[in-house]
C-alpha positions in Angstrom: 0.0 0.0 0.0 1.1 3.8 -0.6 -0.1 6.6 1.4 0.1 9.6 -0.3 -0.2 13.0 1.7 -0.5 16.7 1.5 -1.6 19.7 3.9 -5.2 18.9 3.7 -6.2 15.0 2.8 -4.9 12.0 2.3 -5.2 8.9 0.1 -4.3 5.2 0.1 -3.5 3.4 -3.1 -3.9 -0.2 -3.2 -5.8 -0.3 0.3 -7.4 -3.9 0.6 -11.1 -4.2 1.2 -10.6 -5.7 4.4 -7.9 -3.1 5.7 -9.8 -0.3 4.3 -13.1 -1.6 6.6 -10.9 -1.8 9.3 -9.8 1.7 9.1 -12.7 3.3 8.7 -14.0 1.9 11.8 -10.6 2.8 12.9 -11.4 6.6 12.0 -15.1 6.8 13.2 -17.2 7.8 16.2 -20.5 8.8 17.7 -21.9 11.9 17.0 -22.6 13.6 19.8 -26.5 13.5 20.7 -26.9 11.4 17.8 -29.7 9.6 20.1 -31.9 12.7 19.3 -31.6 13.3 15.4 -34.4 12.2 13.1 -32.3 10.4 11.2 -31.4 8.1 14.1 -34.5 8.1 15.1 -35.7 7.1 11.6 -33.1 4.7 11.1 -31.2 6.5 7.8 -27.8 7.1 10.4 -26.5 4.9 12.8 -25.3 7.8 14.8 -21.3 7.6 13.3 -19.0 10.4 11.7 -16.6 8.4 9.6 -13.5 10.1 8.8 -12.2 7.6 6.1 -14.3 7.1 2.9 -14.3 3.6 2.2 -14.4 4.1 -1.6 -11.9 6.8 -2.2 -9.7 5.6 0.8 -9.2 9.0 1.6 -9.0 10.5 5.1 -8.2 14.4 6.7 -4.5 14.3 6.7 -4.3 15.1 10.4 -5.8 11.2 11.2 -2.1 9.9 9.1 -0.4 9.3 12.9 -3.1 7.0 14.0 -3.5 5.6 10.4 0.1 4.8 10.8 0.3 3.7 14.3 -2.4 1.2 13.1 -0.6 -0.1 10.2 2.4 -0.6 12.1 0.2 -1.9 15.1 -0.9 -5.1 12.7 2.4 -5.4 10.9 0.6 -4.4 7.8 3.3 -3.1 5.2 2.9 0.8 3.3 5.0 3.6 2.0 4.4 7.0 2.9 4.4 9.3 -0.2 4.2 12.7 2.0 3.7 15.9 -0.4 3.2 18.2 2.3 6.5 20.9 1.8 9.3 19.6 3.7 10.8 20.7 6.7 14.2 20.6 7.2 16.0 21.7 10.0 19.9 22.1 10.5 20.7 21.5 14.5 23.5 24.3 14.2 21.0 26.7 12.5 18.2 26.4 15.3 20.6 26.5 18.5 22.0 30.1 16.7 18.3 31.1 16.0 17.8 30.5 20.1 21.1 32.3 21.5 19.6 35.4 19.9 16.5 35.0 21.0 16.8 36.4 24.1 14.4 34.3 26.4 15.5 31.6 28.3 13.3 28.6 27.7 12.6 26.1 31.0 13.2 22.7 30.5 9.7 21.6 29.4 9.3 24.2 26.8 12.9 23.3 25.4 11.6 19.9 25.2 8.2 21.2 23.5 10.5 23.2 21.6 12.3 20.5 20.4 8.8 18.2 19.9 7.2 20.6 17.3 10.2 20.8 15.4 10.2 17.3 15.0 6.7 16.8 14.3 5.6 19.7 12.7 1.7 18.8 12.5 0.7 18.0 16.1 -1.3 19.8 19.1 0.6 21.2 22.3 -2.2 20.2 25.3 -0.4 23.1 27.6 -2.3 24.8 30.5 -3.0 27.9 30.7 0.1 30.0 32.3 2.6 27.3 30.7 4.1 30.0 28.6 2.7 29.2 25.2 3.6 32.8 23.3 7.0 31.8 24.8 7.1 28.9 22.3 5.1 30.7 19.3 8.1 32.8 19.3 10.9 30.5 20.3 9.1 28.3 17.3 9.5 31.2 15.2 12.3 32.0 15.8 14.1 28.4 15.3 12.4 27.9 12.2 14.0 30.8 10.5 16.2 30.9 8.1 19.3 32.8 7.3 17.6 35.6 5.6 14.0 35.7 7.3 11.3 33.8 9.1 8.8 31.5 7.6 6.1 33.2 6.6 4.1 32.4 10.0 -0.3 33.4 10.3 -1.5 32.9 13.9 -5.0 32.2 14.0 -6.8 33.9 17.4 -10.3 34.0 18.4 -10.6 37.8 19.4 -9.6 41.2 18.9 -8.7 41.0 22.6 -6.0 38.1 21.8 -4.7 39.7 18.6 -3.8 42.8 20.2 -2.1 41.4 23.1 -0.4 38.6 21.0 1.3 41.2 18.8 2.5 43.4 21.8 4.1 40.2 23.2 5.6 38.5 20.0 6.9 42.4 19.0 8.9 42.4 21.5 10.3 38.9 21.9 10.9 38.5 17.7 12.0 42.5 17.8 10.0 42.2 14.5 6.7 44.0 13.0 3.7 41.5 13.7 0.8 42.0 11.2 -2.3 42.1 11.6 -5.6 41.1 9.9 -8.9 42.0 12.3 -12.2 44.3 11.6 -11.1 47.0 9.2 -7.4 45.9 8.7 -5.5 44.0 6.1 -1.8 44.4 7.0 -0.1 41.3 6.6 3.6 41.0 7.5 6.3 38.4 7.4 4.9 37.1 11.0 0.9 37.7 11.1 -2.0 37.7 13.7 -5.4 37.7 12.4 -8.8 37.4 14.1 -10.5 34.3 12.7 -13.9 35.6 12.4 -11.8 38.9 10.2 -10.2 36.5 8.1 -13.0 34.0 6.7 -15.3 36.8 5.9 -12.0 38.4 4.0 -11.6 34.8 1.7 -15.3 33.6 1.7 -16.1 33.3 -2.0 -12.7 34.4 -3.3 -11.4 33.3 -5.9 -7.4 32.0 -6.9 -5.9 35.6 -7.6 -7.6 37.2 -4.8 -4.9 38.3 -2.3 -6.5 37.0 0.5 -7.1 33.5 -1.2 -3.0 33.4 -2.7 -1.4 35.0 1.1 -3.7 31.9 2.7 -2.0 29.8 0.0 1.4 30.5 0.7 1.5 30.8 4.7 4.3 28.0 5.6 4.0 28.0 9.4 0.2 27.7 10.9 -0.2 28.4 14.6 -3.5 27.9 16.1 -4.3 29.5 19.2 -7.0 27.7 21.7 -7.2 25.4 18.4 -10.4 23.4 20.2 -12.3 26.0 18.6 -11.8 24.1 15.4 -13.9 21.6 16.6 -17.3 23.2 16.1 -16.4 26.1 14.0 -16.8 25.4 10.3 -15.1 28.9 9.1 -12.0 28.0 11.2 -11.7 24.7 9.2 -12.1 26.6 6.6 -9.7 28.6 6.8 -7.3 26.2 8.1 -7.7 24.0 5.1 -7.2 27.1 2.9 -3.7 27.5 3.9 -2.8 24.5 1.3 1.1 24.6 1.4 2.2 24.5 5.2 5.4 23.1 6.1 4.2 23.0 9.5 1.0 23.2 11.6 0.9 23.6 15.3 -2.3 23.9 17.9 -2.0 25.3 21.3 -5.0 24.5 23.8 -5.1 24.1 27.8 -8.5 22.1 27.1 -8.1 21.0 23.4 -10.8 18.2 23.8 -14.3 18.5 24.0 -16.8 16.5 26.0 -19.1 16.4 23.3 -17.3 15.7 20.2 -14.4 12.9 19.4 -11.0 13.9 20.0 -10.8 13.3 16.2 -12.8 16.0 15.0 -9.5 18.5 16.1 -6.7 16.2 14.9 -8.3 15.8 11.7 -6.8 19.2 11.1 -3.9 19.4 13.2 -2.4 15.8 14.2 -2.6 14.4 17.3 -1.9 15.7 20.6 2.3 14.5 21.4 3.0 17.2 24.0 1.6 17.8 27.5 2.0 20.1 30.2 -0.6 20.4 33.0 -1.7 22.9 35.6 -0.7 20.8 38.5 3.1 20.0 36.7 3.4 23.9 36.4 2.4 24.3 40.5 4.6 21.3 41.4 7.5 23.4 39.4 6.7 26.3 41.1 6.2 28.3 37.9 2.4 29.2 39.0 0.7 29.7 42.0 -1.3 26.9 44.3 -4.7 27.0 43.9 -7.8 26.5 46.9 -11.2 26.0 45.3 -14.0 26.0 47.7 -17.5 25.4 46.6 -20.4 27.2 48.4 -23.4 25.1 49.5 -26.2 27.2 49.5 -28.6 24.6 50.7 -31.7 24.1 48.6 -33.8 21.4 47.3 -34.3 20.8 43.7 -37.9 22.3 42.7 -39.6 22.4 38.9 -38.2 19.0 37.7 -40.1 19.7 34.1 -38.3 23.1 34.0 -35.9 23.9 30.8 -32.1 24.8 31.3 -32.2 27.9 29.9 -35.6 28.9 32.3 -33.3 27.6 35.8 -30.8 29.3 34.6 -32.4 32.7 34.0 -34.6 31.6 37.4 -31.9 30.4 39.5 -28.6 31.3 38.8 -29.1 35.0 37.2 -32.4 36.1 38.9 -31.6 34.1 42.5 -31.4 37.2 45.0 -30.3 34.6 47.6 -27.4 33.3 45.1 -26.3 37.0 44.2 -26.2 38.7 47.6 -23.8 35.3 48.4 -21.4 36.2 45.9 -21.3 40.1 46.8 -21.3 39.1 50.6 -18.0 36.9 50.0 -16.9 39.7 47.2 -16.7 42.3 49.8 -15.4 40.5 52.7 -12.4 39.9 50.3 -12.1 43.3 49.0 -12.2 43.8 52.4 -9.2 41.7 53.5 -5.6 43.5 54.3 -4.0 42.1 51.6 -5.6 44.1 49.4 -7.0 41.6 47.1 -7.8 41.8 43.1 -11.0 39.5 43.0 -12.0 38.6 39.7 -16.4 37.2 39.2 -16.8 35.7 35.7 -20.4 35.7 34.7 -22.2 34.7 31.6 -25.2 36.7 30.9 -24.6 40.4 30.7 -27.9 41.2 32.4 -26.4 38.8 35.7 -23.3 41.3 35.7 -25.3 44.3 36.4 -27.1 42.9 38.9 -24.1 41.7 41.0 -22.4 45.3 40.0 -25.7 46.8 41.6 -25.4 44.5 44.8 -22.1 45.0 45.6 -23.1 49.0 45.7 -26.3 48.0 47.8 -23.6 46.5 49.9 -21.3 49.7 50.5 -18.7 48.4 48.1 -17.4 52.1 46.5 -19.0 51.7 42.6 -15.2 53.3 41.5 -13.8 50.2 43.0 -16.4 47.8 41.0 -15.8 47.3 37.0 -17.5 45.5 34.5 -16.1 44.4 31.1 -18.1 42.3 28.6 -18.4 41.9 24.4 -19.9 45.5 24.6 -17.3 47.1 26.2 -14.8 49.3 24.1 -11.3 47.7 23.6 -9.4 50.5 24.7 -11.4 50.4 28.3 -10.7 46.8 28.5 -6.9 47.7 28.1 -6.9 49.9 30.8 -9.0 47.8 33.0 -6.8 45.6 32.6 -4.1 47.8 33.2 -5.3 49.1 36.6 -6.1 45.3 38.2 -1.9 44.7 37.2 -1.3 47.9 39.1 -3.9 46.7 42.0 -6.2 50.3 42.0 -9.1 48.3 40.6 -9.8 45.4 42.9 -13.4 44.3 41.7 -13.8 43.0 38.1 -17.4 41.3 36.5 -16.1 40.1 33.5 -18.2 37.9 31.0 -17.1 34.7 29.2 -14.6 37.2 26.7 -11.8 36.5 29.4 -12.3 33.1 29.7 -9.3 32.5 26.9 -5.8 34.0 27.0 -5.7 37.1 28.5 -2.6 37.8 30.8 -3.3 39.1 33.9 -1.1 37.8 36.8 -2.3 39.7 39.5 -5.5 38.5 40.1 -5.9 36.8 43.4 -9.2 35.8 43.8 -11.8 34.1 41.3 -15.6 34.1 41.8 -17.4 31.6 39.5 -20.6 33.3 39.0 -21.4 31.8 35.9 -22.2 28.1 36.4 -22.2 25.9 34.1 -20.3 22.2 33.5 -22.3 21.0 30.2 -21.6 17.0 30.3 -19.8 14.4 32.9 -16.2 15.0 33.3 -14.7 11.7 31.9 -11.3 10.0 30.1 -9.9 12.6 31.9 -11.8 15.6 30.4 -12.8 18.3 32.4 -15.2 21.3 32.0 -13.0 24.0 29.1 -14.7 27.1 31.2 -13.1 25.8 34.7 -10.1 25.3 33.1 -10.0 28.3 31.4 -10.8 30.3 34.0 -8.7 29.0 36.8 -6.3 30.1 34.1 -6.6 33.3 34.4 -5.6 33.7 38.3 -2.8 30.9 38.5 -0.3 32.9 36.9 2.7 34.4 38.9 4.0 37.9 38.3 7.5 37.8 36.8 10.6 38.3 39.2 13.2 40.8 38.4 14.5 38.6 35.1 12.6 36.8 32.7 11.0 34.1 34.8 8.9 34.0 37.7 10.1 33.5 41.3 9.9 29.0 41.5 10.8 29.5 44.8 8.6 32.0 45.6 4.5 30.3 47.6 1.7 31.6 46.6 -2.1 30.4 46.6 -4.7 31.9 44.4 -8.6 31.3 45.6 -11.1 30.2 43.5 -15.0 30.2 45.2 -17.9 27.9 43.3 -21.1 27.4 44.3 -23.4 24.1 44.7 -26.8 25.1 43.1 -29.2 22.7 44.4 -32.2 24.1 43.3 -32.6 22.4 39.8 -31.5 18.9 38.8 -29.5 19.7 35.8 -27.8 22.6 37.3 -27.1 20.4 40.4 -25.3 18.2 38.1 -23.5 21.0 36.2 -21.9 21.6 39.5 -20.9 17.9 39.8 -18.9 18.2 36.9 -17.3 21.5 37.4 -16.2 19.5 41.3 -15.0 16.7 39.4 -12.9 18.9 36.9 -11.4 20.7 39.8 -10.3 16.9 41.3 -8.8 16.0 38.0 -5.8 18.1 39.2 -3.8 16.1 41.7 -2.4 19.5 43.2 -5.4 21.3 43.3 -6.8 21.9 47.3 -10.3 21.1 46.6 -12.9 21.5 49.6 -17.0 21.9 50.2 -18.2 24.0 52.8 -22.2 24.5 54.2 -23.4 28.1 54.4 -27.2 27.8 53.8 -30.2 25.9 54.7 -30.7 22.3 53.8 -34.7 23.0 52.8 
């Protein structure tokens, strides 16, 4: 057999009837809720995404690991015919692209370093605080050449991102980072561009477009929180337009979801070959210990028939007893001598203003209180985020638009307002918001070089509640506790504050 290769698909030639069955049940899986669909239900689907056609014998070229490790698995002889442009890297070359590079890279990140170069389509499962811009550059930066770098397009989620991607990789490249976001087309030889930005720039374009052709010829991809791939078909898109890469690499602290195949994401990237989790980074010392304590209210569930969205609205945004909890604990930290910066994430922008409006009921100074969601102008968000660094804001409500990669290291406190937890934690899954969030407060200022202080204890608190007063959202609480106990080093307790009826 001969498997032949390039950015986007694969094919095999010669593939045996019985080896190709085998592989497409190799590269299959259940659709999540595929219970519910009416073709289930009417028996046209049995419920499976196959990811190898059977007649073609093709297959997303992201699945040619596991198609491999199969083959190799079963002794089954191939050749792999890979068109995808080479990369080849000279060990002399790299080591003088990292002396000038002017970080020094800890151990793990050499080896992850050292991993992507070696295996240029592949996801990096890093936490959050595990110093992934560090390794776009130091990526970057190895994979250039004598006379310039490769021409690299990061792919972000938000404006937010972009903006604070490009400050960062500025200053560690010393080079001009482009940019491609709402209003702007200004690629450089190193890009960042807002996904949303850049699929409406090449939908419908043609070959010849300059959109289309610079997608074309990008060499290095680098996807940023690349579990977004998962359910978003303009990011495939766009990933698949960029037809010539030399190298592809995904960056996630959560890059699997609980209700889709891990599949789905390697498809597009490769599989998952280096790991770094939150409780590594604490035993390290590189980020801060973390206390979760989840908050039970007491309660008994009530309206069994009720709809998710109607508890939610009923009891989690509209709960007065819920809300005046969270401002209560908000204030008693604001008013602690340590001078605390207390982060509340919330989801609904309605529930921020009414937690804003009780912590003023509550004699909490509104010039001390912020509030930041999708409406909120980018420059304000800047200098929010600016003042919680320099501690002279000290209460934030921020919506789900920091759950993903915002730096802010001083936070010491995190209020999950928001509930959630979607399905069971499970094969070691957890809930993406919790671990997105605790994200955001884990990280360590730096010491006076590079790196933080290892040496250096700190503990970060994060509060959670129980909400008992709804089945599902009961549950939803289960599975944010369980994600919480999925990290070894993570100080995970209950504690009883309201009435059991």
């Amino acid at each position: 057999m001969k498997i032949v290769v390039n950015s986007v698909r694969g094919k095999i030639h010669g593939c045996p009837k019985k080896i190709a069955t085998r592989l497409r049940n190799l590269c299959s899986f259940r659709a999540f809720g595929y219970e519910f669909s009416e073709y289930y239900l009417s028996g046209r689907w049995d419920g499976y995404v196959r990811k190898f056609d059977i007649h073609r014998h093709t297959f997303p070229s992201g699945l040619v690991h596991r198609i491999t490790k199969f083959l190799d698995r079963e002794h089954i002889p191939y050749k792999v015919d890979d068109q995808r442009k080479p990369f080849d890297w000279d060990e002399d070359q790299v080591l003088e692209n990292i002396d000038n590079f002017g970080y020094v890279l800890r151990p793990y990140q050499i080896d992850g370093l050292l991993k992507g170069l070696s295996n240029p389509y592949m996801i990096y499962w890093w936490a959050t605080s595990s110093g992934k811009t560090v390794l776009f550059a130091a990526l970057i930066a190895a994979m250039k050449s004598k006379e310039e770098h490769k021409r690299t397009l990061i792919l972000v989620t938000t404006k937010d991102l972009a903006a604070q991607l490009r400050t960062e990789l500025s200053i560690m490249l010393g080079e001009k980072i482009g940019v491609i976001e709402e209003g702007r087309f200004k690629p450089e030889q190193i890009t960042v561009a807002v996904i949303n930005t850049l699929f409406s720039k090449a939908k419908g374009t043609k070959r010849g477009d300059p959109v289309k052709d610079y997608l074309f010829n990008i060499q290095h991809l680098i996807l940023d929180e690349c579990h977004h791939a998962i359910d978003s078909k303009m990011m495939k898109r766009v990933i698949n337009s960029c037809r010539n890469t030399m190298a592809r690499h995904g960056f996630s602290g959560s890059p699997y979801s609980l209700t889709t195949d891990d599949m789905e994401l390697e498809c597009l990237t490769g599989p998952p070959l280096s790991k770094v989790t939150l409780s590594f980074l604490i035993r390290k010392g590189y980020i801060s210990k973390v206390k979760v304590t989840m908050i039970d209210l007491g309660g008994m569930p009530s309206s069994r028939g009720m709809r998710i969205d109607r508890a939610y609205e009923k009891f989690i945004v509209q709960d007065s007893q819920r809300n005046v909890a969270i401002c209560e604990l908000a204030k008693q930290l604001w008013e602690d001598e340590d001078m605390l910066i207390i982060l509340i994430m919330i989801r609904i922008i309605r529930h921020g203003k009414l937690i804003q409006e009780e912590l003023i009921r509550q004699g909490v100074p509104p010039e001390e209180i912020e509030y930041v969601h999708g409406q909120t102008p980018m420059g304000h968000r800047h200098s929010v985020k600016y003042d919680m660094k320099e501690g002279t804001r000290r209460i934030v409500i921020s919506s789900q638009i920091w759950n993903e990669g915002i730096d802010i290291p001083s936070i010491d406190v995190l209020i999950k307002a928001d509930a959630g937890g979607g399905k069971e934690v499970r094969d070691g899954k957890g809930v993406r918001s919790v671990i997105q969030q605790v994200g955001r407060v884990v990280r360590k200022p730096k010491a006076d070089g590079e790196d933080v202080d290892k040496k250096k204890d700190n503990t970060v608190l994060v509060f959670d509640f129980w909400d008992n007063k709804n089945k599902d959202l009961r549950r939803w609480s289960g599975n944010r506790y369980n994600t919480y106990k999925l990290e070894p080093e993570f100080d995970v307790e209950t504690i009883q504050v309201g009435d059991d009826d």
